[in-house]
C-alpha positions in Angstrom: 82.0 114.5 113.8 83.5 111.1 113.0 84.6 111.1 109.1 84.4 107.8 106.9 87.8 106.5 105.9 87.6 105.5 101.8 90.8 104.2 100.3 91.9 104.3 96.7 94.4 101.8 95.7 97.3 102.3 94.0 97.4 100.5 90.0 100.8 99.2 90.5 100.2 97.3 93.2 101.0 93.6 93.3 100.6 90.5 95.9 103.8 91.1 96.8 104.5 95.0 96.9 101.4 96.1 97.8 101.9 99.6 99.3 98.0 100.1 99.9 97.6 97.2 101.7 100.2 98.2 104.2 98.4 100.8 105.5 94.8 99.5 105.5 96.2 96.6 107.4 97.4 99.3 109.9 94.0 100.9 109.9 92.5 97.4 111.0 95.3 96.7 113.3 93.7 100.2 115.0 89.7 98.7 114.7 89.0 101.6 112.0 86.6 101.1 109.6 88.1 101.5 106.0 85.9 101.3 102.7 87.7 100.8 98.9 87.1 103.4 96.1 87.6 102.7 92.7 86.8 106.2 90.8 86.2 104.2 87.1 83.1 103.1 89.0 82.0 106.5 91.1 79.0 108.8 89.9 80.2 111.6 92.2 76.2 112.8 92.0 74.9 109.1 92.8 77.0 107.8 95.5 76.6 110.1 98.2 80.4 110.5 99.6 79.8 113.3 101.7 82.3 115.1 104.4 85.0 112.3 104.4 88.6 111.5 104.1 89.8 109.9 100.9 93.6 108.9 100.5 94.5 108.3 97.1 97.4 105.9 97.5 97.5 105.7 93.6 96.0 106.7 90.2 95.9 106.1 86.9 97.1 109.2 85.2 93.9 109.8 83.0 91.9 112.7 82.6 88.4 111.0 83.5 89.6 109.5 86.9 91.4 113.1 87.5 87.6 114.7 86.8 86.2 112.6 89.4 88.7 113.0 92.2 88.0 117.0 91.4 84.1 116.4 91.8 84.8 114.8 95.3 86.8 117.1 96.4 84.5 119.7 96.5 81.8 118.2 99.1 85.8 115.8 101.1 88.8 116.1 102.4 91.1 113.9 99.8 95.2 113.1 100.3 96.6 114.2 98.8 94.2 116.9 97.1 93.8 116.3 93.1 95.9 120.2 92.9 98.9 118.7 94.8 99.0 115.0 92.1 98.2 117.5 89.5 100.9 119.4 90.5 103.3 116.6 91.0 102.7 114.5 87.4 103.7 117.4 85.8 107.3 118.2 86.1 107.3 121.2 84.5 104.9 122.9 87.3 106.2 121.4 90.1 109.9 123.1 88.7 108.6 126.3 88.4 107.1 126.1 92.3 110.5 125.0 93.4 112.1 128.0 91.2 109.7 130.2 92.4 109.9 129.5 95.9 113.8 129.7 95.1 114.2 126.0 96.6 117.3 124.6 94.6 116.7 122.5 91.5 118.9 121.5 88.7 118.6 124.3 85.6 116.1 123.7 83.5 114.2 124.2 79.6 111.1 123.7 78.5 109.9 124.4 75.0 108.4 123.2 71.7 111.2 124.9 70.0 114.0 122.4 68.6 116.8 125.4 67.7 115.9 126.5 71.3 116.8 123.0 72.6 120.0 122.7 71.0 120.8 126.2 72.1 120.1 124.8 75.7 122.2 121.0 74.9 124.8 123.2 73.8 125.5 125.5 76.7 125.6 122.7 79.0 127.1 119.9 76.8 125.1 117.3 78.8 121.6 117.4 79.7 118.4 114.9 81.1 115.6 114.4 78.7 112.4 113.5 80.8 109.2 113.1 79.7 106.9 115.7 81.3 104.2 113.3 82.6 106.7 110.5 83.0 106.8 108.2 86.3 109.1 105.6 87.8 112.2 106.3 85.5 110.7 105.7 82.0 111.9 107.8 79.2 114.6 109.4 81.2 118.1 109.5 79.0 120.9 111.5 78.6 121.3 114.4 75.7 124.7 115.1 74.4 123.9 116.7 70.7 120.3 117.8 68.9 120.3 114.9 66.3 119.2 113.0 69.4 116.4 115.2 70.2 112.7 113.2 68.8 109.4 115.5 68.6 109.0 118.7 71.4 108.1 119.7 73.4 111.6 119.5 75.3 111.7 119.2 79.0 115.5 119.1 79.7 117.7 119.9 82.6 121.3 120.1 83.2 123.2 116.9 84.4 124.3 116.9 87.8 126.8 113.9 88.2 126.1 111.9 90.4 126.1 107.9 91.3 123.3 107.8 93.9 119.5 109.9 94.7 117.8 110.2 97.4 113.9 109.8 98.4 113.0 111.7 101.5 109.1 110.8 102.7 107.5 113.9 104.3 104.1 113.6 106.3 102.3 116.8 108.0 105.2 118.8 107.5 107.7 116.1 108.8 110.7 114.5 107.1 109.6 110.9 108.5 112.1 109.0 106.3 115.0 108.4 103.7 116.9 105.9 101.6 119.9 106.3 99.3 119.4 104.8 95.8 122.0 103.5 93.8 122.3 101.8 90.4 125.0 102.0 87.3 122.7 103.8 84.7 121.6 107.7 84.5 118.2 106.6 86.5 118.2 105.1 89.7 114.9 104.2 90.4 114.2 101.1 92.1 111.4 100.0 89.1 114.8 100.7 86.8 117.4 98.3 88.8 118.0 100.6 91.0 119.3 99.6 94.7 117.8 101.3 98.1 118.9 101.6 101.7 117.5 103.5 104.4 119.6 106.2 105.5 119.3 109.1 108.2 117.9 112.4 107.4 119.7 114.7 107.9 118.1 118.8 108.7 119.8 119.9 105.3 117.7 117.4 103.8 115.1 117.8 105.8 114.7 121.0 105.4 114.4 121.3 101.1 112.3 118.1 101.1 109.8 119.8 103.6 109.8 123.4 101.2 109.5 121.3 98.3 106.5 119.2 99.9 105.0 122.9 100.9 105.9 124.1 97.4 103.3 121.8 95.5 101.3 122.0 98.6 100.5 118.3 99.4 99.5 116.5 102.2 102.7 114.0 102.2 105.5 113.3 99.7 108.1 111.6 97.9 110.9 114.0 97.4 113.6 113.4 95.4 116.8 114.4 95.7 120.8 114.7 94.4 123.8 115.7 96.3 125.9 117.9 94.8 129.3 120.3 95.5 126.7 123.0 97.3 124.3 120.5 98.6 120.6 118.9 98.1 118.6 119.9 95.0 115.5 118.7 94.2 114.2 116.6 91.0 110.8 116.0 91.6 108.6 115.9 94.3 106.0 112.9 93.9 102.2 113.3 94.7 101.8 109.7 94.8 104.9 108.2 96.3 106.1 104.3 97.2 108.6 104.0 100.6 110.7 101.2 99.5 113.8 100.5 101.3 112.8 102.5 103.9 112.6 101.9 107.8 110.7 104.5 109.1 106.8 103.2 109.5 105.9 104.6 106.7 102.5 102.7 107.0 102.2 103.3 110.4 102.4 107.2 109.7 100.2 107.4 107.3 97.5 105.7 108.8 97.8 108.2 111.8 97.6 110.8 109.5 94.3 109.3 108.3 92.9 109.1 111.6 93.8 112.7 112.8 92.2 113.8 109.0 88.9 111.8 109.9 88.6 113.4 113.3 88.7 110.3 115.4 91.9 111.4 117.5 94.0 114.2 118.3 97.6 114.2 117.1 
């Protein structure tokens, strides 16, 4: 049965970084009929989307847009699934898959208690402060005492030095792509100065961005990654993710993977 194709674009996008674009202009390129959703405007009991494939390139991270996706999912096949972007905006589940699942990621506390934070700031001197619903690098900064500490609750984890991260794209189970990212601050997310440059992945690499991707059990990926003394841990897996820097067809890929979803060709 041939599946319609809808497309949800991403919020961030812009005339001249327009990562949904990219692959809708791949699904063309292929002659496959695409339509644009925009949830603020769905009545998932009005409009009828029944048995289809919806790829949610981006969302605004807002509960009513997050209750419609859920509606849709019930009767649709949606990429990734509103569990997995759940699952990925919120750091603190998406740690405590990886820690269940035993796949490395840096030590970390979560909490509403202050004295229990500066318990934590002071066993490890240095620690990250991130927000737990934070994307792209904002409110990320460095903790050194509890006078610096605002209102809980605390999502802190130790601070692995480091001058570079790494973003490895998986897709069906596939690490498809990598770059390196530098910058000269704590954060080095492109949207925060940071540098990018594709680089090879390797299987060590490979290997914890796929268990991470498994671990929060999405469709595809954004894994991100340090290097330490005992290898690749993980700092967040994103639900949601941008391929900047990268080489690997990134587009290309996921418009494959749109094409198998909907049924219209064998992988």
């Amino acid at each position: 049965m041939r599946k319609e194709i809808y497309v949800i674009h991403k919020p961030t996008d812009t005339p001249g970084d327009n990562s949904t674009a990219m692959v809708t202009r791949e699904l063309d390129r292929r002659g496959e009929r695409w339509h644009p959703l925009v949830l603020s405007e769905v009545d998932p009991f009005r409009d009828g989307i029944e048995q289809a494939v919806i790829w949610v390139c981006g969302m605004e991270q807002e509960n009513h847009q997050f209750e419609v996706l859920q509606a849709l999912a019930t009767g649709n096949r949606i990429l990734n699934t509103p569990e997995a972007i759940a699952t990925c905006a919120s750091k603190v589940l998406t740690t405590a898959l990886l820690v269940r699942e035993n796949i490395r990621t840096p030590e970390t506390f979560f909490s509403a208690s202050r004295p229990q934070a500066a318990a934590f700031i002071d066993s490890q001197e240095k620690v990250v402060y991130k927000p737990v619903y934070g994307f792209d690098g904002n409110g990320v900064r460095l903790i050194t005492s509890e006078d610096q500490l605002e209102e809980g609750p605390y999502y802190l984890q130790e601070y692995v030095p480091n001058d570079r991260d790494f973003r490895v794209f998986v897709i069906g189970g596939e690490a498809v792509g990598a770059i390196e990212r530098r910058s000269d601050h704590l954060t080095h997310n492109i949207h925060q100065g940071g540098t990018a440059r594709a680089v090879e992945v390797d299987e060590e690499m490979a290997a914890i961005a796929i268990a991470a991707t498994e671990a929060v059990k999405a469709d595809y990926a954004g894994v991100d990654l340090l290097l330490d003394r005992d290898g690749y841990t993980v700092l967040e897996v994103n639900g949601t993710p941008n391929w900047h820097g990268m080489t690997a067809p990134i587009p290309s890929l996921i418009a494959d993977h749109l094409v198998a979803a909907a049924g219209l060709t064998r992988r």
